[in-house]
C-alpha positions as CSV (number, residue, x, y, z in Angstrom):
1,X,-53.4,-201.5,91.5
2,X,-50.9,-200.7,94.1
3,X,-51.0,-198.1,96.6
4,X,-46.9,-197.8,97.0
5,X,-45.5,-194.7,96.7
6,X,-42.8,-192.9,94.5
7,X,-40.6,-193.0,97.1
8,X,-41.4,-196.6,98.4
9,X,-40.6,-197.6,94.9
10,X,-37.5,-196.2,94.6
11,X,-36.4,-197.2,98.4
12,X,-37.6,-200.9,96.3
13,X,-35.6,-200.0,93.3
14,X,-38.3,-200.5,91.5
15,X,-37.6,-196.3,90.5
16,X,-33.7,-195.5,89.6
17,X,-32.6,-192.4,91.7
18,X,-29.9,-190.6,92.7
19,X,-29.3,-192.3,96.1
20,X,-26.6,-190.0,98.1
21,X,-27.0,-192.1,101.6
22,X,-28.4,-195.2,102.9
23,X,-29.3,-197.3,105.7
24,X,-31.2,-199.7,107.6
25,X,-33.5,-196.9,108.7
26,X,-33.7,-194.5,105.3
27,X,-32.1,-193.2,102.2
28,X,-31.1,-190.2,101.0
29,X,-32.1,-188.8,97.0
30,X,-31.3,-185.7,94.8
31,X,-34.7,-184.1,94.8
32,X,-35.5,-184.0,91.0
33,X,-36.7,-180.8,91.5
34,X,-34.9,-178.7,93.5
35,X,-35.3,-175.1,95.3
36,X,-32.2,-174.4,96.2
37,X,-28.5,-175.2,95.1
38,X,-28.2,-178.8,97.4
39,X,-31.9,-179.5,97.9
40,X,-31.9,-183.3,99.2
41,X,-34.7,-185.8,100.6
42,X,-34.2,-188.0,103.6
43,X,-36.7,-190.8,103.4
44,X,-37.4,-193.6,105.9
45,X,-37.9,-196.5,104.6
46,X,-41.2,-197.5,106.6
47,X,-43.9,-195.9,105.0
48,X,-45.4,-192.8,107.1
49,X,-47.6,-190.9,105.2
50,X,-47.1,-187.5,107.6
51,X,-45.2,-186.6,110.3
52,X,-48.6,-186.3,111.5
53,X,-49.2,-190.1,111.4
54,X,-46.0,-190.7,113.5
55,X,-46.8,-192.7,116.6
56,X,-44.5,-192.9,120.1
57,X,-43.4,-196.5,118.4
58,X,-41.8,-194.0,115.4
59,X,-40.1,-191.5,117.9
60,X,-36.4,-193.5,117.3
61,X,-36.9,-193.7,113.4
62,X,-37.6,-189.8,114.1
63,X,-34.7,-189.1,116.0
64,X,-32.0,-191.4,113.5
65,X,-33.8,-189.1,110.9
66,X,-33.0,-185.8,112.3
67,X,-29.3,-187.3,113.2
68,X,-29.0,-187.8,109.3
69,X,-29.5,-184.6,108.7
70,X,-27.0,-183.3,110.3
71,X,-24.8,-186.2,108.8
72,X,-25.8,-185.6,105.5
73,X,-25.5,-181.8,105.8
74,X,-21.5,-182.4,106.8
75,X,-21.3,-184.9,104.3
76,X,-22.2,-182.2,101.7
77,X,-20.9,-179.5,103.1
78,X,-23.5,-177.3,104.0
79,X,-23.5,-177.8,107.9
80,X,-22.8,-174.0,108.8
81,X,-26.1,-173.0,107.0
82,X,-29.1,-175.1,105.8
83,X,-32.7,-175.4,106.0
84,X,-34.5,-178.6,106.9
85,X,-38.4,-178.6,105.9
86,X,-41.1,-181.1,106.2
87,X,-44.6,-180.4,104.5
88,X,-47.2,-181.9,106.5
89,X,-50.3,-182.5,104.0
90,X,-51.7,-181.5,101.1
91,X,-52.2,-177.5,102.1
92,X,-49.1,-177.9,103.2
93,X,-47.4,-178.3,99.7
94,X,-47.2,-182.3,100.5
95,X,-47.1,-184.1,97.0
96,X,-45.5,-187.8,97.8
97,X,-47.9,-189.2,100.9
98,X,-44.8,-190.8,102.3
99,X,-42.5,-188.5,105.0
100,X,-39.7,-187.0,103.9
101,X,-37.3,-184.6,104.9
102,X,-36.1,-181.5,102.8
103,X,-32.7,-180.9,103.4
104,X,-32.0,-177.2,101.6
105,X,-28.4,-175.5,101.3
106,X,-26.3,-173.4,99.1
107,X,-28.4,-170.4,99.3
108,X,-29.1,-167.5,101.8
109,X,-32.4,-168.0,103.3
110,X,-34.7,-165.0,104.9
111,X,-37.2,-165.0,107.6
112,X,-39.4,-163.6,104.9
113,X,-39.2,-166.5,102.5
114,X,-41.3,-168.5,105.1
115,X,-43.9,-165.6,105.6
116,X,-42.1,-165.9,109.9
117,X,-42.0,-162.3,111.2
């Protein structure tokens, strides 16, 4: 049985996806289901399970990641507005055991849709 992960599988091709970006360093998907109008995944292709598990050897692969986001968001023209969340475990809302980046846009987001005061 294999412990790879949905996303590992599709950064294999093993899983077809709508793949928006790629590089050396990750890939960018359509999340199948979104939450708001653009609602994106940026996914490194080494295998993290959390941002949590992220070690000082990672902190580069973090950094390219963030830069992509930024990229990304120009690319699809949400850069004046957009929301980037990571969940970080299970009570977190985690569902795919391998990091990813949630890149949200197209839609007017409110302190109070994150419970921040």
């Amino acid at each position: 049985m294999s412990d790879e992960t949905l996303f590992t599988k599709i950064i294999n091709g093993d899983i077809p996806a709508d793949i928006l970006f790629e590089d050396e360093h990750c890939i960018c998907i359509k999340d199948i289901h979104p939450q708001a109008p653009t609602h994106v995944l940026v996914i490194p292709r080494k295998p993290l399970p959390r941002l949590c598990d992220a070690t000082q050897e990672d902190k580069v692969l973090l950094g390219h990641l963030m830069l992509q986001v930024g990229e990304i968001a120009r690319k699809l023209g949400i850069d004046e507005a957009f929301r980037v969340v990571i969940n970080n475990g299970a009570g977190a809302g985690q569902q795919v055991f391998h990091l990813h980046l949630h890149i949200l846009g197209n839609k007017t987001f409110d302190e109070g849709s994150l419970g921040m005061h």
